[in-house]
N, C-alpha and C positions, 0 to 999 in steps of 0.2 A: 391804955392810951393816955397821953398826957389832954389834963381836962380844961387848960387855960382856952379860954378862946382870944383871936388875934383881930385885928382890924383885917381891913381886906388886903389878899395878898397877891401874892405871881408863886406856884408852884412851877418848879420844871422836873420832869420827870425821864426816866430812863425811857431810850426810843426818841428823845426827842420832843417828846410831847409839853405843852405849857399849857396851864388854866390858870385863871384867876376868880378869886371868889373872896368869903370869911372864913379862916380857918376854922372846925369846929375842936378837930380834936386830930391828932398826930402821935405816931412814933416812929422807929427809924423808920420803916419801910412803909407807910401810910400814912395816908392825910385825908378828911373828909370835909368837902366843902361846902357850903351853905351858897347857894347863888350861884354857881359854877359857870362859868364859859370858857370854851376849848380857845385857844388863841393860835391862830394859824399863820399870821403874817400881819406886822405892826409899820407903819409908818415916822420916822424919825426919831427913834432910837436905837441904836448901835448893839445894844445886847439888855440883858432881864434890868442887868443894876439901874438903868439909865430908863428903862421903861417904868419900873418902880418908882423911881426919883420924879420924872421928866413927865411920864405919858405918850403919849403919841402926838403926833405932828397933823397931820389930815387924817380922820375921822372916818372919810369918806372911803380913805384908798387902804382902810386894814378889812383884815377878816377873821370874824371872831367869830362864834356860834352863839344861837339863842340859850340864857342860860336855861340851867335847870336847876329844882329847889334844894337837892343836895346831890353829891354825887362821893366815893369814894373809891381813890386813886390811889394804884398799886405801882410802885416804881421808884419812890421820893429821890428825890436828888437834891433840891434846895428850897427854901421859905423865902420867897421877898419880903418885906412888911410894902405896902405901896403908901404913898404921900396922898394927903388929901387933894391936891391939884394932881397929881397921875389919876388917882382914882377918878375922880371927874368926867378925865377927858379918855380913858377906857371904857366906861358907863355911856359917853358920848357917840360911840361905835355901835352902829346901827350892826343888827345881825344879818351875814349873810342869808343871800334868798336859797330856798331847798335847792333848785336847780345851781345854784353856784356850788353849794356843797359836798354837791353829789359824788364829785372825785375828791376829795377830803377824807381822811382817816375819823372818825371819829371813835374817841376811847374814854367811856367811863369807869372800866375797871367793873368790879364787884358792889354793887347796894349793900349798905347794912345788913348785916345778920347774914353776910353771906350768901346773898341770893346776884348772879351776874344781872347785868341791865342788859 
């Protein structure tokens, strides 16, 4: 895996799936993130480029999940880099409550060393 670490990013992943976290470490088909939260549904922005860039619009009206301290995601499809003003106002997004969640996919993929979460 490549050892550079990134500022905080926007992964999208095959299925559809999107987190955001700090990259730790990636290669084509993986990435393991430090911070992680599943990102379900974002407010005022149009697609990943512009949520990278921009952030969200109301705070209130996304759904993200509580993070966790690392997670590692099988699927990679692309790297955002996020902007310290996106970053901000994603950190700003309070985590959905369990009962909101409950019909939500959640996928961390595989933990380190190979063990499923």
């Amino acid at each position: 895996m490549d050892d550079r670490i990134f500022n905080y990013s926007i992964v999208s992943l095959r299925g559809g799936y999107v987190f955001a976290g700090n990259v730790v470490c990636r290669n084509e088909n993986e990435v393991v993130l430090k911070n992680a939260r599943q990102l379900w549904f974002w407010d005022g922005a149009a697609d990943l480029h512009n949520l990278a860039d921009y952030g969200v619009h109301d705070p209130e009206n996304c759904k993200f999940s509580h993070p966790v301290p690392q997670a590692k995601l099988a699927g990679l499809i692309g790297i955002y880099p996020v902007t310290d003003f996106a970053t901000e106002s994603i950190m700003a997004v309070p985590p959905v409550a369990e009962d909101a969640a409950s019909g939500l996919v959640l996928y961390w993929g595989a933990e380190p060393g190979g063990q499923e979460a």
